[in-house]
N, C-alpha and C positions, 0 to 999 in steps of 0.2 A: 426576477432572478432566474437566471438558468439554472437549474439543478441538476440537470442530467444532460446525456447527448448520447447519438449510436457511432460506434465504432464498429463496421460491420454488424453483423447481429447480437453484438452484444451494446446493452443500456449501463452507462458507463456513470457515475456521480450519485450523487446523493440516494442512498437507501441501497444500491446496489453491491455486490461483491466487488472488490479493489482490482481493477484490470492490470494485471501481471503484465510486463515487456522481459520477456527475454532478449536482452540486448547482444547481440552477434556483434554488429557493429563489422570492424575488419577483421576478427579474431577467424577468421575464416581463411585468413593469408592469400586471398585471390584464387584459392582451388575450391573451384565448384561440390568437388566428391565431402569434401569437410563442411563447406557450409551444408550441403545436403544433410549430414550428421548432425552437426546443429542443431538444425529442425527437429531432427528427431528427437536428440536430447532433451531441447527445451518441448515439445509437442507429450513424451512421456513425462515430465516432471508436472505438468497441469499449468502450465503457462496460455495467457491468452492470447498472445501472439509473439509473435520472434520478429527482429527489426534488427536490420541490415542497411548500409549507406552506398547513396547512389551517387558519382561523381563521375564527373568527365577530370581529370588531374589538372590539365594546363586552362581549365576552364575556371578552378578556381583557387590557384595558391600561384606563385611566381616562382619560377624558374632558381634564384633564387635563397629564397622564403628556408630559414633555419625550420629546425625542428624545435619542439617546445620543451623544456627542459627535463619533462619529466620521465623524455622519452630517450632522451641519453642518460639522464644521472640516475633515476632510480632504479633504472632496469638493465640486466644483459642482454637482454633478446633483441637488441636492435643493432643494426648498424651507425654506432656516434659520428660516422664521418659525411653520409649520405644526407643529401639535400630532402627536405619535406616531401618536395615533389618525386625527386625519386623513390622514397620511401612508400609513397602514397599510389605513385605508377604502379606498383608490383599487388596493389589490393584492388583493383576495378575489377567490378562486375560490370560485362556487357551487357548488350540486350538478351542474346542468346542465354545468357545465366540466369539473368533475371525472369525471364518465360520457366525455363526448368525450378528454375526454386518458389517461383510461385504454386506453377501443376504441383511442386512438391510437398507445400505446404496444406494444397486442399486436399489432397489424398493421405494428411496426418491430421485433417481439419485443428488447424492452428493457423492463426491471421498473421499473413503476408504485411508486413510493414516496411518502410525503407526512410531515411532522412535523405534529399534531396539536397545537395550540396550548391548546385548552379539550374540554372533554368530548363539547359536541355534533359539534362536530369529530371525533372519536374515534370517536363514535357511527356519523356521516355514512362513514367511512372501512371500518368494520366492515361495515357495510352494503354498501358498496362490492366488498366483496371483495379489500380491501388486503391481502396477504401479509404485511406486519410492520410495527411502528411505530417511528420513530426517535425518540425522545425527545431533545429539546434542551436544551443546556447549563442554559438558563436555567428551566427546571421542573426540576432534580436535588435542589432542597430542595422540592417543591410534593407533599409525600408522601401525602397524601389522592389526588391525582389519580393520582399512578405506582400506587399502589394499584389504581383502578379501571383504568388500562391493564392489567398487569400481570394482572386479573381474565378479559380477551379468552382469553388464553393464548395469544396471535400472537405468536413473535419477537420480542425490541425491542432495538433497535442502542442505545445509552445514550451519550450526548455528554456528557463531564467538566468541560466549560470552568470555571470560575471554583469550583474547588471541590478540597477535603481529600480525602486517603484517606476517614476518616471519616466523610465526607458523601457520598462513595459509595458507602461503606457501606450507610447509612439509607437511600439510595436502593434499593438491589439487596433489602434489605428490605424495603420497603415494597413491590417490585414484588411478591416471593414471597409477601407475606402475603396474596393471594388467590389465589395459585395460583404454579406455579414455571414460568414461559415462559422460551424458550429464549433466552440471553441472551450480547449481545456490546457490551463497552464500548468506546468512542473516546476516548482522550486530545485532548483539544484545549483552543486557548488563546484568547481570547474576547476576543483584540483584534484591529481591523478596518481594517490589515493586524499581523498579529502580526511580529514582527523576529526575525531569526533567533535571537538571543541569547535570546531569550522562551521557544521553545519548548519545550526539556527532552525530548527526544523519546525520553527512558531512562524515561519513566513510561510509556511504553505497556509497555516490561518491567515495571516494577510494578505496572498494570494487570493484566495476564496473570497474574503468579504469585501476587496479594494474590486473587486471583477465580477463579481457574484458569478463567476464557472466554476466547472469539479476543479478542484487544486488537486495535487499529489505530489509525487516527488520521483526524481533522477537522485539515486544514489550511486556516490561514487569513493564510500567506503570500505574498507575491505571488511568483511564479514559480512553478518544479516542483521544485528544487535539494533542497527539506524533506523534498514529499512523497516524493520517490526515494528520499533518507534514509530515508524511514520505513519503504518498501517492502524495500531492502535490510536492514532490522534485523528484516524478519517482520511488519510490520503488516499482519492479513488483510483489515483492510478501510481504505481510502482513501477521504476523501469533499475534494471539489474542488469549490469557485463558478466556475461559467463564464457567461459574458453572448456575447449578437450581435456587442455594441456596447458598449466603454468610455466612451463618452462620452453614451450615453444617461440620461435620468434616471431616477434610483432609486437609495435608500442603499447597495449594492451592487456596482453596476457596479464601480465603478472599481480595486477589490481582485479582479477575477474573470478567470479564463483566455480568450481569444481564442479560438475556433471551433479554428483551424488551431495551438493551444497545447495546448487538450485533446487533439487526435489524437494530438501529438507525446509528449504526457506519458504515453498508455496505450502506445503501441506503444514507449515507453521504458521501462516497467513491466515490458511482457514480455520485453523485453530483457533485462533485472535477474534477472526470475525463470529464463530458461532459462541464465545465466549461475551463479547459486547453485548449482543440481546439488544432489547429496545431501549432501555432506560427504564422501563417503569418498574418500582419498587413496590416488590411484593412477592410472598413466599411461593416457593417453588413447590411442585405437589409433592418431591419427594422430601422436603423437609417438614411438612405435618408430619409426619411418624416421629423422625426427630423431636420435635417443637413437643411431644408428649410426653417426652423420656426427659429432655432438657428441662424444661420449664417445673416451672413451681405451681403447688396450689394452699389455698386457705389447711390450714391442720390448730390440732389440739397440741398444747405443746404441755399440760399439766390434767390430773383426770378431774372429771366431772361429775357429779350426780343427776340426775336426771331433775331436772326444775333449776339449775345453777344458770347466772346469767355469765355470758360471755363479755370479757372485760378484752381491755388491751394487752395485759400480760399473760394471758394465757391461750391467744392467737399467735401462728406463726406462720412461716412456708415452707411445706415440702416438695421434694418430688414422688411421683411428677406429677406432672399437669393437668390430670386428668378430672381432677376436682373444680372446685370454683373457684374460678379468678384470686389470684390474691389483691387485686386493683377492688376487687367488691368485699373487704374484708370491713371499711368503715361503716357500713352499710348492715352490717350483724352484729356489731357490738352494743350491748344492753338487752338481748335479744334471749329465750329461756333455751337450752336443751330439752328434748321429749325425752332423753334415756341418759344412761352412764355411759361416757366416752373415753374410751383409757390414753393418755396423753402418746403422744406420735400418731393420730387417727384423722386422717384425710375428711376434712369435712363434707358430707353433703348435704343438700336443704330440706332431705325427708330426717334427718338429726334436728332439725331449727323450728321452734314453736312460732 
């Protein structure tokens, strides 16, 4: 079983902190100075890396190819009348951007990511010195191409959305079938915004045990409510759409975290995680103080003379606890007093003959 893997220098999966994606994605709108900001945003909110998509346009969608519904009906920020590719023309990152927002990323040290849309892309990315590839929901049936990723022998996070066990299957095969790169899938659901009831976020355990890799999750909920879900059930990696600006244009925005949401949502991750602990049950050192004020000990509940035996009606338990066990109370009974004990009197075993 894989447990873990490296994403850059960080050890990703099992036992480790939840590797954060600040998802840029195109909410960048194709101007380098914004994605630049990005980086920054996500780099100060304590994200572990920020991920951006690489495409050549006419390399992988048709001339053409509608837009996907959720990018005209649920939102105003787009143009309803423009073709996908048109759409999608106006968001490439060249190579020239991609060099600068890389240099940009290491001078915010925060990990340079990108989704690799078609091959030259891939290629462009390799060349780059990209640390891993995220492959997207929507290439997990495109098996020729996981193929040649899969061939780099980089890393590659794997996004599930609209798809079977069985089709992740074929996928995790086709990635090995040139090689075996080190490999971590994301459940996710590949509607934009997805509804809580959509999620199913018991398949990132499925994920995990049908693959034994880190699982995690691509959310594409609006709020953080999901992904902290996600986080407290062990997803080692978390990927999140954040924008500047909700109301700026692009198919995107308007499903995407607010600057001052993402900080909120990481620094509420590490919350989660230093709140988990290990599992092992057992008292924390600053509840012994507690535990002697709460608890109960053996007492007199009636007075005694000194030679009187102790019965059962006239043991009880008070607080606190600093006496003997009330669990060792059967264990005294029939037992003399050496002296007079006036009833509400904490027992202890220099009182017991």
């Amino acid at each position: 079983m894989v447990e873990s893997i490296n994403i850059g220098q960080r050890r990703v999966g099992s036992g480790e902190p939840c590797y954060v994606i600040a998802e840029a994605g195109v909410n960048h709108n194709g101007d380098v100075s914004l994605a630049r900001e990005m980086i920054d945003v996500a780099s100060e909110a304590g994200a572990d890396a920020v991920k951006f998509q690489s495409f050549k346009t006419d390399r992988f969608v048709a001339a053409t190819a509608t837009k996907a519904s959720y990018q005209t009906d649920n939102t105003d920020n787009t143009d309803k009348t423009e073709t996908q590719a048109e759409m999608l023309r106006k968001l490439e990152l060249d190579e020239t951007a991609h060099r600068e927002l890389i240099r940009h990323c290491r001078a915010r040290k925060i990990e340079f990511l990108s989704t690799p849309f078609d091959e030259e892309s891939a290629e462009l990315l390799v060349r780059l010195g990209v640390c891993a590839f995220k492959v997207p929901s929507g290439e997990i049936t495109n098996l020729p191409f996981l193929q040649k990723l899969g061939a780099y022998g980089k890393p590659i996070i794997l996004s599930t959305g609209m798809s079977t066990l069985g089709e992740v299957e074929q996928a995790i095969d086709a990635l090995n079938k040139s090689g075996v790169p080190p490999l971590a899938v994301l459940h996710c659901v590949s509607c934009y915004p997805a509804l809580e009831g959509e999620v199913n976020l018991r398949a990132v355990d499925t994920l995990r045990s049908a693959f034994c890799v880190p699982a995690g999750y691509s959310d594409h909920t609006t709020g953080s409510a999901v992904a902290l879900a996600a986080v407290s059930r062990g997803a080692a990696i978390l990927e999140k759409h954040f924008t500047l600006d909700r109301s700026m244009e692009g198919p995107d925005h308007a499903a995407s975290l607010l600057p001052c949401e993402l900080s909120t949502l990481i620094e509420q991750i590490r919350v989660i995680e230093c709140a988990l602990g290990d599992g092992i049950k057992r008292p924390e050192k600053r509840e012994l103080e507690t535990a002697s004020v709460a608890r109960k000990s053996l007492a007199i509940t009636s007075d005694l003379e000194a030679g009187d035996i102790i019965t059962d009606d006239v043991v009880g338990a008070l607080r606190p606890g600093t006496g003997i066990p009330v669990s060792l109370g059967p264990s005294l009974i029939g037992r003399r007093v050496r002296r007079a004990i006036p009833a509400g009197t904490l027992l202890t075993l220099d009182m017991i003959s």
